[in-house]
N, C-alpha and C positions, 0 to 999 in steps of 0.2 A: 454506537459511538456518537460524538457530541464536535461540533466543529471547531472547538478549540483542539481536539485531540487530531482531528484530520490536518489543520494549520501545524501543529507540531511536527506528525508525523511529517509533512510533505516536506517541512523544512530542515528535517533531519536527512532524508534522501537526498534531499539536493546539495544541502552540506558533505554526507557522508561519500557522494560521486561525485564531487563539482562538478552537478550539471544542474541547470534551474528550468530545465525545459520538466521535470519529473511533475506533476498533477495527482492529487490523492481526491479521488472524487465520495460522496457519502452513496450508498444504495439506497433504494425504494424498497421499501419494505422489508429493510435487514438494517439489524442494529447490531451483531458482532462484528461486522468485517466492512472495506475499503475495497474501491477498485484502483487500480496505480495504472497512471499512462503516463507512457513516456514521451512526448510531443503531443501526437493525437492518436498513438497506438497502446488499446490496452497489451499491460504487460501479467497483471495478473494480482493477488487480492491479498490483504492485509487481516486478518484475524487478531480479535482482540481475546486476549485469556485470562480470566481475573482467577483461578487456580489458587488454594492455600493462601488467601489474604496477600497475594503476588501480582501485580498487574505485566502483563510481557503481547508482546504483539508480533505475530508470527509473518511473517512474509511467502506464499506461496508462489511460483513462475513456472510456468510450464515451458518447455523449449522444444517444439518439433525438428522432426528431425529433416525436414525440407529446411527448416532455417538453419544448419549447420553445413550447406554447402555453398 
């Protein structure tokens, strides 16, 4: 991914939760996917899918289950 599509994406999160604290950072040495933090907590990774001349971008979150109490 290219850091107009990281500015996109981040701005799309923070529109789509009104919350502006969300950060989509680029990785080191990976060009299909994003990491997303939420303040300064990663939350978990954005995959880009160019699939049948379709571009779509996957959101992955893991949620343990210590954080559910």
């Amino acid at each position: 991914m290219n850091k107009d599509e990281v500015a996109k994406l981040q701005s799309y999160l923070q529109k789509l939760f009104d919350n502006q604290s969300f950060d989509v950072r680029l990785r080191p040495n990976q060009k299909d996917s994003v990491e997303v933090y939420l303040k300064d907590e990663y939350i978990g990774l954005i995959y880009k899918d160019e699939d049948d001349d379709d571009i779509s971008y996957d959101f992955q979150m893991a949620i343990l289950d210590f954080d559910l109490e």
